[in-house]
PASEBA-1860 file (N, C-alpha, C; in nm, 3 decimals):
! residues 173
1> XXXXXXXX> -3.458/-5.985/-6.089/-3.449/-5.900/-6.200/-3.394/-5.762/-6.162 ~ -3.455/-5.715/-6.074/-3.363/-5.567/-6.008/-3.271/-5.582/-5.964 ~ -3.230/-5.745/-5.918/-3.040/-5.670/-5.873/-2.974/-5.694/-6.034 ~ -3.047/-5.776/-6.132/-2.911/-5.768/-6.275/-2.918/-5.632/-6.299 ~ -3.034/-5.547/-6.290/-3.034/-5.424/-6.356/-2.971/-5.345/-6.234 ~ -2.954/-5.350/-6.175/-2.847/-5.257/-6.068/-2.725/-5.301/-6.123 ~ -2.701/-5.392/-6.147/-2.554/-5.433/-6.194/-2.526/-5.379/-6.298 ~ -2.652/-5.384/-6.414/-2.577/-5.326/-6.515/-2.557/-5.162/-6.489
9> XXXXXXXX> -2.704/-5.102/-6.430/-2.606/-4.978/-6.411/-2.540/-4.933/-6.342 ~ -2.468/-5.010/-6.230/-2.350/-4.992/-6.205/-2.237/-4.977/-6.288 ~ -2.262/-5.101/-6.351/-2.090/-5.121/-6.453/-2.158/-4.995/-6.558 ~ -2.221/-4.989/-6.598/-2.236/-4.878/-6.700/-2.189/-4.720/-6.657 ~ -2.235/-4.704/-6.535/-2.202/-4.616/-6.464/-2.054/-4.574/-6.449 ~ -1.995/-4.724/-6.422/-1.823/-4.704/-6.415/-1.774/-4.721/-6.543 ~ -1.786/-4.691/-6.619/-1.720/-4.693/-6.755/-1.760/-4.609/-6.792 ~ -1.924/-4.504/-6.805/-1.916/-4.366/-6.806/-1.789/-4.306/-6.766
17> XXXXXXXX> -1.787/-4.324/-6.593/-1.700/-4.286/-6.521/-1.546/-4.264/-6.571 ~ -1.493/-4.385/-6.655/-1.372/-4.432/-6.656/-1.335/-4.337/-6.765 ~ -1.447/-4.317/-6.892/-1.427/-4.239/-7.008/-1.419/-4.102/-6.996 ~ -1.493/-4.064/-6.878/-1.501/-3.956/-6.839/-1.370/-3.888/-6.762 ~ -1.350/-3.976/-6.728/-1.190/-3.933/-6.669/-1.066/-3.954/-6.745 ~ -1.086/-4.050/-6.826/-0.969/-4.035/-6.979/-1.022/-3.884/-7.020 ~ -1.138/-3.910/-7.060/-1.078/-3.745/-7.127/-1.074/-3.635/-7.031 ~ -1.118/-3.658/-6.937/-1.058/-3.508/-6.874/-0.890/-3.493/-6.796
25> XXXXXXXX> -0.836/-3.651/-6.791/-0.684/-3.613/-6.859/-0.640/-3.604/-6.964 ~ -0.724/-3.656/-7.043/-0.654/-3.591/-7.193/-0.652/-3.479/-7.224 ~ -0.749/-3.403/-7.161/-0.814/-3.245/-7.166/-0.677/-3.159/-7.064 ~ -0.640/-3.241/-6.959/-0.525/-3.170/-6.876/-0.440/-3.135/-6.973 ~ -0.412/-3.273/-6.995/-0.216/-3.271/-7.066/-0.242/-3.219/-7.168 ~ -0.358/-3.186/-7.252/-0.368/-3.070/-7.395/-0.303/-2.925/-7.316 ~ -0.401/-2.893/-7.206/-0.413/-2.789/-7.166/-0.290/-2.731/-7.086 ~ -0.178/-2.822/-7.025/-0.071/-2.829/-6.972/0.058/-2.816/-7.082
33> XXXXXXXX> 0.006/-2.887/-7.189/0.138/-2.818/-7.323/0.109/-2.675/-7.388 ~ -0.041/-2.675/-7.370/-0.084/-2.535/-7.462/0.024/-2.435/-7.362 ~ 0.012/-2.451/-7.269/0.073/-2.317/-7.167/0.241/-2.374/-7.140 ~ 0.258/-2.456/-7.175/0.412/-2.528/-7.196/0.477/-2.545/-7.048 ~ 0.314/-2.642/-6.963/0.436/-2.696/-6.841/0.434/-2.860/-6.843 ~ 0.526/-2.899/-6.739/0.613/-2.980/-6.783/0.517/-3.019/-6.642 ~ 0.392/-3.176/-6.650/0.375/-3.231/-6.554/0.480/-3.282/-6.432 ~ 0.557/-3.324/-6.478/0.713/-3.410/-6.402/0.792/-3.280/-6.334
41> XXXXXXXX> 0.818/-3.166/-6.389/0.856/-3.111/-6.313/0.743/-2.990/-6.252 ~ 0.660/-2.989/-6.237/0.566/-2.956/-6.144/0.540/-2.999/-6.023 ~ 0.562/-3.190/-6.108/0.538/-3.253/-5.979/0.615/-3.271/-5.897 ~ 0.719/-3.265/-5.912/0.905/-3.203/-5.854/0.916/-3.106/-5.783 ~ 0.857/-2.981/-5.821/0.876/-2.853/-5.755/0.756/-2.849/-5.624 ~ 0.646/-2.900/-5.677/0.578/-2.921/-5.543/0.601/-3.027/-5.447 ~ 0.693/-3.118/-5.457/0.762/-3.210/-5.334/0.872/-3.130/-5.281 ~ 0.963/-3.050/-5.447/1.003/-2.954/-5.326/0.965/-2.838/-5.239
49> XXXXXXXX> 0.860/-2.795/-5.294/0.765/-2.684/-5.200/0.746/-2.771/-5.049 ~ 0.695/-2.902/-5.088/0.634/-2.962/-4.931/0.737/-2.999/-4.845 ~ 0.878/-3.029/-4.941/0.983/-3.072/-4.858/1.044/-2.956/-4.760 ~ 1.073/-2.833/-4.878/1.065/-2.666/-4.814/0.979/-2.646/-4.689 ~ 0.843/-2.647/-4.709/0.767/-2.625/-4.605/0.811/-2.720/-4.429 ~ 0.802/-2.825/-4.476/0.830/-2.929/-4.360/0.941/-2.898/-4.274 ~ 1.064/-2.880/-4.370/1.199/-2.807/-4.306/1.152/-2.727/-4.237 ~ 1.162/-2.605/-4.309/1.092/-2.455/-4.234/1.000/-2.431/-4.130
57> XXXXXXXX> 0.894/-2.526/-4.118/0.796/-2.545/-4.001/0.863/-2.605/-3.884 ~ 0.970/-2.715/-3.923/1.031/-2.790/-3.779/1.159/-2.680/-3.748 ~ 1.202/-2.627/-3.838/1.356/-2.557/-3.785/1.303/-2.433/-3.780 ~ 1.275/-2.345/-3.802/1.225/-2.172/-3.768/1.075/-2.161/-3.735 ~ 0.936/-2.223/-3.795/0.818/-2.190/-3.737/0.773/-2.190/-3.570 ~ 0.816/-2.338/-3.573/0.780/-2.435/-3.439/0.886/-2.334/-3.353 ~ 1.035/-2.337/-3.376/1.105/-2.235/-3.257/1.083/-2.129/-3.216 ~ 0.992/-2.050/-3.310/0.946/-1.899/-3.348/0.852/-1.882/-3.254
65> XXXXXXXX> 0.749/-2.001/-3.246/0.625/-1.975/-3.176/0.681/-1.980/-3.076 ~ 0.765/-2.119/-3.003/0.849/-2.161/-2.882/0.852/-2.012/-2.839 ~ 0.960/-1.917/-2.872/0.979/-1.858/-2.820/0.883/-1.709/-2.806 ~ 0.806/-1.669/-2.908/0.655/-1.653/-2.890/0.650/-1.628/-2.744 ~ 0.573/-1.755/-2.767/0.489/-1.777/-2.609/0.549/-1.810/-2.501 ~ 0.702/-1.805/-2.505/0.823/-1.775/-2.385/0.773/-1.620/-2.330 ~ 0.803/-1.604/-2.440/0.774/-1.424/-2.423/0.661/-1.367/-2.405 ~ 0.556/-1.401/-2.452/0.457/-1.388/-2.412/0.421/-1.428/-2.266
73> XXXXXXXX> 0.457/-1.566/-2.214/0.478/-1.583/-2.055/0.557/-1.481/-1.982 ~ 0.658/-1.437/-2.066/0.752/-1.368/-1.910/0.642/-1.212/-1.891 ~ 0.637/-1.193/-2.040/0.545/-1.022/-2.024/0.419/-1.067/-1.924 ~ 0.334/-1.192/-1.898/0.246/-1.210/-1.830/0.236/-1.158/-1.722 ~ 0.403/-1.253/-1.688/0.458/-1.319/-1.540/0.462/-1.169/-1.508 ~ 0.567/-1.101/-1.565/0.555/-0.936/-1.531/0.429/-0.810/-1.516 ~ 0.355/-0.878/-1.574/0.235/-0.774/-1.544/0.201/-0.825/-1.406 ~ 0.162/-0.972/-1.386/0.142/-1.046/-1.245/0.199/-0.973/-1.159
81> XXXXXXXX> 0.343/-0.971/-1.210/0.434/-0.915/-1.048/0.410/-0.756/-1.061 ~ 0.407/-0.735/-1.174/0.387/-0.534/-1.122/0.203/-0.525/-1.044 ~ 0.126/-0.611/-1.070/0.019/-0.592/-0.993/0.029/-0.662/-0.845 ~ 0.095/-0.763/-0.846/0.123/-0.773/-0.696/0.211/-0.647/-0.594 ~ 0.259/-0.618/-0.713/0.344/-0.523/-0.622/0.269/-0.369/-0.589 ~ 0.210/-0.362/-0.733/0.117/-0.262/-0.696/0.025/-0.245/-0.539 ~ -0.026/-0.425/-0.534/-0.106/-0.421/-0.394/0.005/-0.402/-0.286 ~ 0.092/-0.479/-0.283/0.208/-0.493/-0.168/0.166/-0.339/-0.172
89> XXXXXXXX> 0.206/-0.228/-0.251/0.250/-0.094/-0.224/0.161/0.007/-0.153 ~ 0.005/-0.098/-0.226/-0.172/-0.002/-0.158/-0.108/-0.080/0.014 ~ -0.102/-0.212/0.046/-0.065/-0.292/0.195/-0.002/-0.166/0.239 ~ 0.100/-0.105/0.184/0.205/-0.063/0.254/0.128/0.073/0.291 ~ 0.104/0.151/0.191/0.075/0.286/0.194/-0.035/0.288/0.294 ~ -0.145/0.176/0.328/-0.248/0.195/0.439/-0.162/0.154/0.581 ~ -0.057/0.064/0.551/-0.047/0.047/0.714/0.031/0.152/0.709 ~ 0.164/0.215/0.672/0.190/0.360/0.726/0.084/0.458/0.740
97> XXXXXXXX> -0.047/0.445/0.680/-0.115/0.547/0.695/-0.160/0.518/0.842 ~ -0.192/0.425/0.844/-0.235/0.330/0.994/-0.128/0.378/1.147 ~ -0.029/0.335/1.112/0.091/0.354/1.203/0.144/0.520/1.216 ~ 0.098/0.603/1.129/0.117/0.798/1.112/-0.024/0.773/1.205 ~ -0.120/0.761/1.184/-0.243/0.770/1.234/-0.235/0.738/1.402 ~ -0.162/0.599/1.414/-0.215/0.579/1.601/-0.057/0.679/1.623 ~ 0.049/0.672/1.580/0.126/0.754/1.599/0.076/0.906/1.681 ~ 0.023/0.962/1.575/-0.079/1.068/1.598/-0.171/1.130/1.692
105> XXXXXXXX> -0.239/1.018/1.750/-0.342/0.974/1.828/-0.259/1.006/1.968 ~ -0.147/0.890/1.958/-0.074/0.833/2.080/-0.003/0.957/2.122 ~ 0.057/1.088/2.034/0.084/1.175/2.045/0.014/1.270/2.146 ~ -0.142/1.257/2.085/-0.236/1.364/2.160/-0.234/1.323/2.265 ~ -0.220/1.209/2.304/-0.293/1.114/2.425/-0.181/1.204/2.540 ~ -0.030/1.149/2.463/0.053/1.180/2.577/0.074/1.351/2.585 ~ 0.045/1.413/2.506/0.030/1.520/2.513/-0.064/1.591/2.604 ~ -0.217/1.519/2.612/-0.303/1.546/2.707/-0.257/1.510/2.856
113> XXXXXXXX> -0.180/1.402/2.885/-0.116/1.305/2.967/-0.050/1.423/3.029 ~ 0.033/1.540/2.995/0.114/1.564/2.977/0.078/1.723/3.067 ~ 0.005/1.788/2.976/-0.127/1.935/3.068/-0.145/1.865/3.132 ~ -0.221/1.758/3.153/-0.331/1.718/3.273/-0.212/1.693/3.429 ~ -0.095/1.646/3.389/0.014/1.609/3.523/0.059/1.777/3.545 ~ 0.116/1.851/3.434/0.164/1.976/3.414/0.108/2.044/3.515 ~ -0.081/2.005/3.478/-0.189/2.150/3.557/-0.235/2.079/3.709 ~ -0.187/1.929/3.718/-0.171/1.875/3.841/-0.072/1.951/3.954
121> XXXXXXXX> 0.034/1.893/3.869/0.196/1.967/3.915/0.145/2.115/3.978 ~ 0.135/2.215/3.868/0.102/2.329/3.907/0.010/2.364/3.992 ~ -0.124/2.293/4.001/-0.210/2.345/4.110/-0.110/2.276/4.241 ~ -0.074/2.165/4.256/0.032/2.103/4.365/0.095/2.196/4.441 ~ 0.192/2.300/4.347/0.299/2.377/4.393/0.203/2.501/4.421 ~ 0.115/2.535/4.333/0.030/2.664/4.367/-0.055/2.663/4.585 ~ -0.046/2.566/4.573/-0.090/2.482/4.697/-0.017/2.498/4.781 ~ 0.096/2.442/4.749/0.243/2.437/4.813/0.255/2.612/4.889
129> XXXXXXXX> 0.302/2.655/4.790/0.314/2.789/4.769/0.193/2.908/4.875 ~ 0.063/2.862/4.875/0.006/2.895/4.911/0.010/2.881/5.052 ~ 0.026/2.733/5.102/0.070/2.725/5.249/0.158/2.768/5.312 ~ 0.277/2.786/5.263/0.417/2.823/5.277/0.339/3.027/5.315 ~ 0.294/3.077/5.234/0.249/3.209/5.271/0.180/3.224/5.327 ~ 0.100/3.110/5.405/-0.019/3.139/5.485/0.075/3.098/5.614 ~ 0.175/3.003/5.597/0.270/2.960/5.740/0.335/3.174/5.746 ~ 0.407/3.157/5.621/0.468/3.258/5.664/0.403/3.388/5.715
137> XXXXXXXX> 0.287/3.401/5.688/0.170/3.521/5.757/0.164/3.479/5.893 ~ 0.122/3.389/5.894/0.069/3.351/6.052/0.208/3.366/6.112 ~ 0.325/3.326/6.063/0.457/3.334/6.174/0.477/3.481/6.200 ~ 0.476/3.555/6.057/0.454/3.725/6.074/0.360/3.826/6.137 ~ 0.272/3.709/6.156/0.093/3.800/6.276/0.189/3.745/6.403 ~ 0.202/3.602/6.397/0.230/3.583/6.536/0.359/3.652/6.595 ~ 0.465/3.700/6.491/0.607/3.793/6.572/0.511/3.908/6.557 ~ 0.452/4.001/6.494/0.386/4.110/6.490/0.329/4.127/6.619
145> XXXXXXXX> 0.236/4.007/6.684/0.160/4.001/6.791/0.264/4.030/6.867 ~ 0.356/3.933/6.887/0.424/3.891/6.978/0.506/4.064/6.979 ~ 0.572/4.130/6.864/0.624/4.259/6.934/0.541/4.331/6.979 ~ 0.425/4.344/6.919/0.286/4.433/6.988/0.300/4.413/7.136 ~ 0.295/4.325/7.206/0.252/4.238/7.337/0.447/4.328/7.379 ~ 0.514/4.325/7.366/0.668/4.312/7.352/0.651/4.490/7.400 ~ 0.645/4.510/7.305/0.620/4.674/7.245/0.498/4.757/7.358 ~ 0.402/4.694/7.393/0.296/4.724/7.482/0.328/4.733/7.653
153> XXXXXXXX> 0.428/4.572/7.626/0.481/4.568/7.801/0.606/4.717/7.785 ~ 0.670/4.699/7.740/0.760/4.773/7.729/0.690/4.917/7.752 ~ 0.594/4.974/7.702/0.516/5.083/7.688/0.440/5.075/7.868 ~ 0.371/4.990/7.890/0.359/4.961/8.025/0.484/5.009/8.118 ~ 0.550/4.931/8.077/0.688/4.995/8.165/0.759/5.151/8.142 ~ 0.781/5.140/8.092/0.766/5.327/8.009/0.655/5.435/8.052 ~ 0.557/5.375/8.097/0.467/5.465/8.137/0.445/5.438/8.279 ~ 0.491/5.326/8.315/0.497/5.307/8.465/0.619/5.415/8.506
161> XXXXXXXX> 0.681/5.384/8.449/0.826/5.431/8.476/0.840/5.570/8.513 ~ 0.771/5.618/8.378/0.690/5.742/8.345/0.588/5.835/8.497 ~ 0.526/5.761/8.520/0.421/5.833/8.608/0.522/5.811/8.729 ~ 0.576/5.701/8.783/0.705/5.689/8.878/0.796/5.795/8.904 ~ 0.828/5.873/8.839/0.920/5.962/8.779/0.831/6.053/8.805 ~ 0.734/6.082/8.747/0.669/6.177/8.829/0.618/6.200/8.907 ~ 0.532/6.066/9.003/0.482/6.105/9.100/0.585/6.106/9.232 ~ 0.724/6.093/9.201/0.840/6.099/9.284/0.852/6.279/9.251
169> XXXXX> 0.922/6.308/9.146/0.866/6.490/9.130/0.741/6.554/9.188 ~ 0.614/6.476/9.145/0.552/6.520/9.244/0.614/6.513/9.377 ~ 0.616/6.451/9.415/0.667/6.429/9.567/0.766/6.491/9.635 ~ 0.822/6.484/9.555/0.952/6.602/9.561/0.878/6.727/9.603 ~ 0.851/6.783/9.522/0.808/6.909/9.554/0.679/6.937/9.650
END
């Protein structure tokens, strides 16, 4: 007994349904002359709207984006490379700072390298120099001596000579 009565209100249901939808096209096409359009060519202009659209999306949308996001890649690709290059440029700017730096260093080094042989050198020759005047003193004490001794015999003889000379005058007289 409950499935005939499901049946009937089913079918009752769809023939509500069916009446219900006659008149609410009948209710269209009133309402579609009151304002004076023309179903058929409505339905015309919107195949050509979709036909319009379809064109326009495959020949200018779709290429539009294409090239879009071409462009959008290369501006990427370019920010990429100006920040690589940016680092390349920090790489660069520390190792010259690096290479000014032992540069620098290596400078003082040989620079110290440089006094330290200089004040070598110089005490060397100061040395040098020093012996050379201590030879040349001692050669100048020793001719000094040596005329003293020179100068003394000679004076010896001179005074030998001397009292000779006179004690012959003495004698003389």
């Amino acid at each position: 007994m409950q499935s005939f009565y499901s049946f009937k209100t089913r079918n009752a249901l769809t023939i509500t349904t069916f009446s219900t939808l006659q008149r609410l096209q009948q209710f269209m096409n009133d309402l579609l002359t009151v304002f004076g359009v023309n179903w058929k060519l409505l339905l015309a202009q919107g195949i050509n709207f979709a036909l319009l659209l379809a064109i326009l999306s495959y020949f200018l949308y779709k290429p539009i984006l294409r090239i879009i996001d071409e462009r959008r890649e290369k501006v990427a690709q370019g920010v990429r490379t100006a920040e690589e290059a940016g680092l390349r440029l920090k790489d660069a700017q520390t190792k010259s700072e690096n290479i000014v730096g032992n540069a620098s260093r290596e400078a003082e080094s040989l620079v110290k390298t440089a006094r330290t042989r200089a004040d070598e050198r110089g005490a060397e020759i100061l040395k040098t120099a020093e012996m050379r005047a201590q030879g040349i003193l001692a050669d100048a004490s020793a001719r000094a001596e040596e005329d003293k001794r020179r100068a003394l015999k000679e004076s010896e003889k001179e005074i030998t000579r001397a009292a000779m000379i006179a004690a012959e005058k003495i004698l003389r007289k």
